[in-house]
C-alpha positions in Angstrom: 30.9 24.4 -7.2 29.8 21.0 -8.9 26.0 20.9 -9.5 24.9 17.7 -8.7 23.4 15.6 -11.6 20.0 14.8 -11.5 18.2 11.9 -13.3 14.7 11.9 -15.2 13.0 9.2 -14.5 10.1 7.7 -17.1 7.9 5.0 -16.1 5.6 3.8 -19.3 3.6 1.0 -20.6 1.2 0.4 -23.7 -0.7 -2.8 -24.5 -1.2 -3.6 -28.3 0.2 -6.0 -30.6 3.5 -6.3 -31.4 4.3 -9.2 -33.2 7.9 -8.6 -34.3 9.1 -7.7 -30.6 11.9 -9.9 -31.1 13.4 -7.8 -33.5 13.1 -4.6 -31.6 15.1 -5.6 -28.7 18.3 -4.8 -30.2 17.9 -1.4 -32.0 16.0 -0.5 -28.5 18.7 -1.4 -26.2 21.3 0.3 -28.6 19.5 3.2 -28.6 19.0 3.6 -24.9 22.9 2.8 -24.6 24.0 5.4 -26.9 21.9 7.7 -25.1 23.5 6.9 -21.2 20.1 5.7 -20.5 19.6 2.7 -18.0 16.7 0.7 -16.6 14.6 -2.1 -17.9 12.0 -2.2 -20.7 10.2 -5.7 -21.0 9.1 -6.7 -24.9 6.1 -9.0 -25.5 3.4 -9.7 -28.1 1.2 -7.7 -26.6 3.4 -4.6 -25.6 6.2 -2.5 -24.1 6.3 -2.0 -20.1 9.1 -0.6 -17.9 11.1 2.1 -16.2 14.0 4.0 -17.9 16.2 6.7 -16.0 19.0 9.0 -17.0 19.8 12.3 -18.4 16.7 14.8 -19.7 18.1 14.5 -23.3 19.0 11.1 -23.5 15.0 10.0 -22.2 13.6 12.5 -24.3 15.8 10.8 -27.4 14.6 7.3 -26.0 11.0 8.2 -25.7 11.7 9.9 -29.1 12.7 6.9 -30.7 10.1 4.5 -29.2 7.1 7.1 -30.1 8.2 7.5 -33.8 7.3 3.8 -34.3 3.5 4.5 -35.6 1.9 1.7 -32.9 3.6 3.6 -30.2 3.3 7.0 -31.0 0.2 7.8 -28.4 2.5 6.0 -25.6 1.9 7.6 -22.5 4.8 7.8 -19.9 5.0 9.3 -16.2 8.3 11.5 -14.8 10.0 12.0 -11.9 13.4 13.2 -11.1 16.1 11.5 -8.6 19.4 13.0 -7.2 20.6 9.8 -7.8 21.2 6.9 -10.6 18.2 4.4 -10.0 19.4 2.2 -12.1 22.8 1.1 -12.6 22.6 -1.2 -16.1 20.1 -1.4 -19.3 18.2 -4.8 -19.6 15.6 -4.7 -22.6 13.9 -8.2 -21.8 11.8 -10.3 -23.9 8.6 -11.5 -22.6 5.5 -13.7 -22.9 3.5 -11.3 -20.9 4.5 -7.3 -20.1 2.8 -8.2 -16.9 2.6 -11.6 -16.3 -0.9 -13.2 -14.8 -1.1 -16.3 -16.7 -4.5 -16.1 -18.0 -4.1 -16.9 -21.9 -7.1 -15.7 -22.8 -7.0 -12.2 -21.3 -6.9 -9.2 -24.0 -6.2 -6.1 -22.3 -6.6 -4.5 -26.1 -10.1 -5.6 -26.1 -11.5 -4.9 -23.0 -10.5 -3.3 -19.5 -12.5 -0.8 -17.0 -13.6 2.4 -17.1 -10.6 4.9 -16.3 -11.0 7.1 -13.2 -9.0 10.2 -13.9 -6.6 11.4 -9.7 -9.2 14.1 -9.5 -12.2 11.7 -9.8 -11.0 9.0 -7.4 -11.7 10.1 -4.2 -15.2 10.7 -5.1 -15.5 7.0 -6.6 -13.6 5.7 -3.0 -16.2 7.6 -0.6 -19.1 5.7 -2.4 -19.9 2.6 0.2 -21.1 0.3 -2.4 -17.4 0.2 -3.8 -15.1 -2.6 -3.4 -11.3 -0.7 -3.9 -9.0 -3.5 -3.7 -5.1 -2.6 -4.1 -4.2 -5.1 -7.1 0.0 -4.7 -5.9 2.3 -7.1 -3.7 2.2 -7.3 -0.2 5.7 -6.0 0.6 4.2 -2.6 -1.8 1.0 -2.3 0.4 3.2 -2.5 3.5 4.3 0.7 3.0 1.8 3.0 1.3 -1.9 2.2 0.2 -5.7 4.3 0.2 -7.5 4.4 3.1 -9.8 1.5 3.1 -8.3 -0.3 -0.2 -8.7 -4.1 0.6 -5.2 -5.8 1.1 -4.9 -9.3 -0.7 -1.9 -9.9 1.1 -0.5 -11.3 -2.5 3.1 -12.0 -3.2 3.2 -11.8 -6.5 0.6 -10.9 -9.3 -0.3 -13.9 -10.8 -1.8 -14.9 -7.0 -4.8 -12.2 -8.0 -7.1 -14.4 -10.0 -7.0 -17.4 -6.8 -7.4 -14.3 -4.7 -10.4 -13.4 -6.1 -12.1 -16.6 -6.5 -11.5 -17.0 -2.8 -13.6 -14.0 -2.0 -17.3 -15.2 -1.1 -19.1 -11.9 -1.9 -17.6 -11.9 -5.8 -19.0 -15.2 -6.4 -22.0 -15.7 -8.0 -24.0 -13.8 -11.0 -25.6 -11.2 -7.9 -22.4 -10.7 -7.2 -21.7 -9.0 -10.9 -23.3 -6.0 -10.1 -20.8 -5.2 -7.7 -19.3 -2.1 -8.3 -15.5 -2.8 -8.0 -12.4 0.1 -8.1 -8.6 -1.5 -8.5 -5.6 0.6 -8.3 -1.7 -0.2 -8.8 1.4 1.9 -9.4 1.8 3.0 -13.2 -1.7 1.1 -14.1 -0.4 -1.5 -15.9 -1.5 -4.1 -13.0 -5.2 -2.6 -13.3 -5.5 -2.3 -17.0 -5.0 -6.8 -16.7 -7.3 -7.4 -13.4 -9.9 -5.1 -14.3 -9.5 -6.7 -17.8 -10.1 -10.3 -16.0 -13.2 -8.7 -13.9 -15.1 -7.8 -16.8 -13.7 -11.4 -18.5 -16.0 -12.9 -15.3 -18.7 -10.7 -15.9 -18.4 -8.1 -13.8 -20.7 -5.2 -15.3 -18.7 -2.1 -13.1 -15.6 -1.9 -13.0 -13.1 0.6 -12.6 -9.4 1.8 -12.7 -7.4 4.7 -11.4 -5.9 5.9 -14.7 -2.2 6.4 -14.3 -1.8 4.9 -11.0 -1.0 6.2 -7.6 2.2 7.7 -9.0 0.2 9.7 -11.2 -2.4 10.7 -8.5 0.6 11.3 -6.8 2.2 13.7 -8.9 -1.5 15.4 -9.5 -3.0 15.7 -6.3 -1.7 18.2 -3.3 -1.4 15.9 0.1 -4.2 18.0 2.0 -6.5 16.6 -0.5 -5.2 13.3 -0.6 -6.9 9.7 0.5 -3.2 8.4 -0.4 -1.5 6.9 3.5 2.1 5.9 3.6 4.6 6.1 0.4 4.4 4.3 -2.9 7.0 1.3 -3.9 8.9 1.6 -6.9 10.8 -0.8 -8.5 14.2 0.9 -8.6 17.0 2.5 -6.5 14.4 5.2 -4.9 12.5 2.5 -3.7 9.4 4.6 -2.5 8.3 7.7 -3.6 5.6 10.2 -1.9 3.5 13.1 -3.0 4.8 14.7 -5.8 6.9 12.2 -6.8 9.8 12.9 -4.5 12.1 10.5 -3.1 10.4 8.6 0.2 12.1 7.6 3.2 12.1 4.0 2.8 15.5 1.6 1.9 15.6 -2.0 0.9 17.0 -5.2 3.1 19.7 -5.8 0.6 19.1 -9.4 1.7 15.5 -10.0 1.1 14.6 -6.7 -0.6 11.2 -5.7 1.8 11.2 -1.5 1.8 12.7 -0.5 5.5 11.2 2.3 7.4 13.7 4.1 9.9 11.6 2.2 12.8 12.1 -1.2 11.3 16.3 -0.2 11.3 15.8 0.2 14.7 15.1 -3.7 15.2 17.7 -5.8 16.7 17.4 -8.0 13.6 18.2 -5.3 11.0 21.9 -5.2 9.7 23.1 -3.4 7.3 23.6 -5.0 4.1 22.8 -8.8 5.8 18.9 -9.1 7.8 15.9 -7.2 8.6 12.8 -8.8 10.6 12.0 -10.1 7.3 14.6 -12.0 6.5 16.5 -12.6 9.9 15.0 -16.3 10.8 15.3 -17.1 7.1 19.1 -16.8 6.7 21.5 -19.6 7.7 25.0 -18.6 9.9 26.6 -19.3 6.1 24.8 -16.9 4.4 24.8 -13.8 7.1 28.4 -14.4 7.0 28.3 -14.2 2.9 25.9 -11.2 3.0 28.2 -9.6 5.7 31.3 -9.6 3.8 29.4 -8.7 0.4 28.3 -5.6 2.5 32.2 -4.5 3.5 33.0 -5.2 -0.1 30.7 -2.7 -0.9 31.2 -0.1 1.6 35.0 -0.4 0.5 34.2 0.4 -3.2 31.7 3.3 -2.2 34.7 4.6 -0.1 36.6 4.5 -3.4 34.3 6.2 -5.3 33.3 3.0 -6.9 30.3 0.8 -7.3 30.6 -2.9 -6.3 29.2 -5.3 -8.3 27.5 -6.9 -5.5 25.9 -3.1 -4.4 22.5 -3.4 -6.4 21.0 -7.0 -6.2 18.5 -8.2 -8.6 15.2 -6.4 -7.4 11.6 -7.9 -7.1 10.3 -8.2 -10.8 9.1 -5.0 -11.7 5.1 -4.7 -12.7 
């Protein structure tokens, strides 16, 4: 009997200067080739930031090579394991930002909050004179967030900074001394808002160090603040306590994470709409997405993966 392959998963980021990224995208992308390994890894001045997946040795050889260059070698990196490829091609991207919030002046290298270890956080969430906002996307707070985390209903990142200046009790130099908790997936989000909080004066502020995934992996679910399932940005699409795959599967038409009750909507086809997407999709294009979808379920039925199977995903944190 076949055992079925499973994938290690590493999710990792570092902030500090890198001035010759350039020149490290190509022996980084050969090595993660050479090793079957597949994801994407973002370069920029100011860092490395991404999600890599394969088998154990080839991550461990990619983690290997990364670490032995001497400004990486304390990079930190979070696992999980999936029955199944999340990726299906290697990208290493150059970048202006390894999380982009378009705020020049921002340093994360120079200054950021105070990190919460998983086992402090629920204490730091059942103080009332904390504001916890949840720094992610809305279609990633859909689906998973803490129990009373504020919800900026953002679409994208770089919506945080007008976000915030919208909000009438952060205003002001009184308003400084409120004590403020962020949170995001990996912490990469965090380690640039609560870098921008403290950039507007903000004398407390603090971050979940590691993320959810890593208060995930670390704390049991009966001890848990943690509602719903966490969003990542590959194949598994969420993930729950412990870092095991979650229930959730993408519209492969606008990409929102579906729950088995929103499949049940009249609106939801396979491959084509979802409630999301269903008003915002022209006769044409259902008719495109519908065929791309029998294209694929003839390949899978092959053995095969279609081209058209993994769409380009929401950009990745």
């Amino acid at each position: 009997m076949l055992t079925e392959p499973i994938f290690l998963t590493a999710a990792l980021y570092k902030f500090v200067d890198l001035p010759d990224f350039v020149a490290l995208q190509g022996p980084l992308q050969a090595c993660c080739e050479a090793n079957d390994v597949k994801g994407t890894l973002l370069l920029a001045h100011e860092g490395i930031n991404g999600t890599i997946a394969g088998p154990e040795t080839g991550i461990r050889a990619v983690l290997a090579f990364l670490r032995a260059d001497p400004r990486l070698t304390s990079l930190v990196h979070k696992e999980s394991w999936s029955p199944k490829p999340p990726f299906t091609r290697m990208k290493v991207k150059l970048k202006k930002e390894i999380v982009t919030l378009r705020v020049p002046e921002l340093d994360p290298n120079k200054t950021v909050g105070q990190y919460v270890k998983p086992a402090d956080w629920n204490a730091l969430l059942a103080d009332p004179d904390v504001v916890v906002i949840d720094t992610r996307n809305d279609y990633e707070v859909a689906i998973g967030t803490f129990k009373g985390a504020v919800n900026p209903n953002i679409k994208n990142f770089v919506q945080l900074p007008a976000w915030l200046d919208a909000q009438p009790h952060l205003q002001g130099e009184a308003a400084k001394k409120t004590k403020v908790a962020m949170f995001c997936t990996g912490g990469i989000r965090c380690e640039k808002s609560t870098a921008l909080m403290k950039m507007r004066g903000f004398d407390e502020v603090y971050h979940l160090e590691g993320g959810i995934l890593k208060y995930l992996e670390e704390i049991p679910p009966e001890q848990s603040t943690w509602e719903g399932e966490c969003f990542v940005f590959d194949e598994r699409v969420s993930v729950g306590h412990g870092l095991g795959v979650g229930s959730h599967e993408l519209c492969r038409s606008c990409r929102w994470p579906l729950s088995e009750q929103d499949k049940l909507s009249p609106n939801y086809v396979l491959g084509v709409s979802c409630d999301h997407c269903h008003d915002q999709r022209t006769p044409e294009q259902k008719l495109k997405l519908a065929e791309r979808q029998r294209q694929v379920e003839l390949a899978e039925a092959r053995g095969e993966i279609h081209v058209g199977a993994k769409m380009p995903s929401h950009d990745a944190p």
